[in-house]
C-alpha positions in Angstrom: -58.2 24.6 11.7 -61.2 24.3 13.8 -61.2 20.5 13.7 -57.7 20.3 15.2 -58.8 22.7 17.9 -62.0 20.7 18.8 -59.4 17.4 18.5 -57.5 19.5 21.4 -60.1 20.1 23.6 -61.6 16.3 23.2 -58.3 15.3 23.8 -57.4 17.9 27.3 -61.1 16.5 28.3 -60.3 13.1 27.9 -56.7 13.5 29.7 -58.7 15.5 32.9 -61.0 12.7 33.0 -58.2 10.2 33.1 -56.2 11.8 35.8 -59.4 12.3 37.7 -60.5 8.6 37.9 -56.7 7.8 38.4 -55.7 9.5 41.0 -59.0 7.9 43.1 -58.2 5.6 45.4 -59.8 2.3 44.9 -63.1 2.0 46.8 -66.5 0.6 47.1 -69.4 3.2 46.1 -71.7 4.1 49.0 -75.0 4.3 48.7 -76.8 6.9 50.2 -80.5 8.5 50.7 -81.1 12.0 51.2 -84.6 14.0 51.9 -84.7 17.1 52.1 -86.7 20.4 52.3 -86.1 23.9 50.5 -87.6 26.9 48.6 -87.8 28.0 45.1 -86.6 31.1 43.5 -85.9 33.7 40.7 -87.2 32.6 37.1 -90.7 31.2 37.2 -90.8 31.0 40.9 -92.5 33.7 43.1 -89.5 34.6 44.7 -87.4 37.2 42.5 -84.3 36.4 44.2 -82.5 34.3 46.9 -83.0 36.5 49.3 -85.4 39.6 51.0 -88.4 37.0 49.3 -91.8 37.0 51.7 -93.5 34.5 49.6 -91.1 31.7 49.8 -92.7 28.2 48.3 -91.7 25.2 49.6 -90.1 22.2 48.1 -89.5 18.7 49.0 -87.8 15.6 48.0 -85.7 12.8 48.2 -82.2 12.0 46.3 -80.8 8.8 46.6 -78.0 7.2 44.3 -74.4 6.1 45.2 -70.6 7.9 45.8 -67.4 6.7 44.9 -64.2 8.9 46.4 -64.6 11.1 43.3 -67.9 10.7 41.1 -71.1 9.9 42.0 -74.9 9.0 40.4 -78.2 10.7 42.2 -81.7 10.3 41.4 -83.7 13.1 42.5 -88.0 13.7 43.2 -89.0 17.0 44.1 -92.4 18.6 44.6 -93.3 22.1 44.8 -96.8 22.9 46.1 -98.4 26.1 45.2 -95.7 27.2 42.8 -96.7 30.0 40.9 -98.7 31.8 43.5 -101.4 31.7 45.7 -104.8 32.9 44.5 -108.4 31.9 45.0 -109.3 28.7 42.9 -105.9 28.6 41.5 -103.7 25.0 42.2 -100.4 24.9 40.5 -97.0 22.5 41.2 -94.2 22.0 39.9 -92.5 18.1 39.9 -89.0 17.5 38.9 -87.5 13.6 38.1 -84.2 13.7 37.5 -80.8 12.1 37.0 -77.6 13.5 37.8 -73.7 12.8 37.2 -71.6 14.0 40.5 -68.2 15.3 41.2 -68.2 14.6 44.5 -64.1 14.3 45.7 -64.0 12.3 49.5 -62.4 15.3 51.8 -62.7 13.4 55.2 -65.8 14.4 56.5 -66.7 16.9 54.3 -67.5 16.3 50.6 -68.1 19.3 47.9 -69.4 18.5 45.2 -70.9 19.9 41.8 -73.8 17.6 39.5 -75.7 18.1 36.3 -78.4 15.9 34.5 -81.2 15.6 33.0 -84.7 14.5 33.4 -88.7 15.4 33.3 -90.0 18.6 35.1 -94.0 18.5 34.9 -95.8 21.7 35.7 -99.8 21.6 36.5 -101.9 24.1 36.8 -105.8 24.5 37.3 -107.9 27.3 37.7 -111.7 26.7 38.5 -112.8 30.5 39.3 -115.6 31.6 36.2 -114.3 28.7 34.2 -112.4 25.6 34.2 -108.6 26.2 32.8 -106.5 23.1 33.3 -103.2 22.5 31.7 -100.5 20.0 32.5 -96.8 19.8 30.8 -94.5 17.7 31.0 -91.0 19.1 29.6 -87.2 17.4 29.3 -85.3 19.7 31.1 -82.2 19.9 32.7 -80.7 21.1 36.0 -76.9 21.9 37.3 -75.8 23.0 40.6 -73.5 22.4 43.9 -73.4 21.9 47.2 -71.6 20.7 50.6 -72.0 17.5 52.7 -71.0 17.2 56.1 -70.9 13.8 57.5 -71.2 13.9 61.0 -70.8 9.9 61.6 -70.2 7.1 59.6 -73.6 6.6 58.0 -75.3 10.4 58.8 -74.6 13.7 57.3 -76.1 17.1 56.8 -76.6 18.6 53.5 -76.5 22.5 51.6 -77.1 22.5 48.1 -78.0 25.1 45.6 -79.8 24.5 41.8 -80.9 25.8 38.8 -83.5 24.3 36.4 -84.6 24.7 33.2 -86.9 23.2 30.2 -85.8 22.6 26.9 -88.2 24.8 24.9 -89.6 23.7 21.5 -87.2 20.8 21.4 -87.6 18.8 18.2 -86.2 15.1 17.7 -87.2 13.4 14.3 -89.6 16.0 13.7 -91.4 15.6 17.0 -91.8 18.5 19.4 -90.9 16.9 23.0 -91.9 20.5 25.0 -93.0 23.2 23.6 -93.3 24.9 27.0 -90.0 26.8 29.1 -89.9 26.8 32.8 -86.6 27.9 35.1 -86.1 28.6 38.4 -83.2 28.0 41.1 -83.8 25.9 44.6 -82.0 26.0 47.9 -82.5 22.9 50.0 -81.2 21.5 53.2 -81.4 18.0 54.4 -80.4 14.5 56.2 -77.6 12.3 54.5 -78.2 8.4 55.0 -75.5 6.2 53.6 -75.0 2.3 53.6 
């Protein structure tokens, strides 16, 4: 019984996907290059929440990939400076790499779109008051989120997005412990759009 109901829902995925990809028009991908600039919250971040957050840290980056009218690819590299907290002889950061799939449908000048993926997120953090504590991890980890792009020209464009990330914690493969380490927070980030 539950084999035909999984067969179902690999089936009504499969179908969605197909009518997706079908009903794009045919089109060359543009590539495109986006920096941008936001702030971490909630999780592991100093800010509990979105909003009413005084100690905002900041967060930079750069995605670039391609879009087609209805999927997309991105690479992302972020940095986060100071990220858990500011404190005499403390450094910490955070540094995200990752690779995302987009749904990213071609609305005129306006293109919503939701990605996931998957990637490296390396935390660092050193402490040198008393004594010297220095650890560095470097976890697989995932992030998912959404956003809005407003092209304002041909090859320009602004950009909202919203995203959550997390580490895999204690994930084994072949009896090897990739992380053994969790980290999550969510990011809001604004920036330029430059396609070719």
């Amino acid at each position: 019984m539950n084999e035909i109901l999984i067969g179902r829902r690999l089936l009504l995925g499969a179908l969605a996907i197909g009518v997706i990809l079908g009903t794009a028009t045919e089109g060359r991908a543009q590539g495109f290059i986006s920096p941008f600039i936001g702030f971490d919250f909630g999780g592991d971040a100093g800010c509990p929440n979105l909003s009413n957050c005084e100690d905002k840290k900041i967060n930079v980056g750069v995605a670039f990939g391609a879009m087609g009218n209805v999927l997309g690819i991105e690479e992302e590299i972020a940095y986060a400076p100071n990220f858990f907290g500011d404190a005499p002889g403390l450094s910490s950061s955070v540094l995200t790499l990752m690779t995302n799939v987009m749904l990213v449908p071609k609305m005129g000048p306006v293109r919503p779109y939701v990605l996931a993926g998957i990637g490296l997120i390396k935390s660092h953090v050193e402490l040198t008051t008393g004594s010297v504590f220095t650890t560095d991890n470097n976890n697989l980890g995932w992030d998912i989120g959404g956003g809005l792009i407003l092209l304002v020209g041909d090859h320009v464009g602004v950009r909202g997005d919203l995203r959550y990330f997390h580490s895999f914690q204690d994930l084994s493969v072949l009896g090897f412990t990739l992380g053994d380490t969790k980290i999550n927070y969510g990011r809001a980030s604004a920036g330029v759009v430059l396609k070719f």
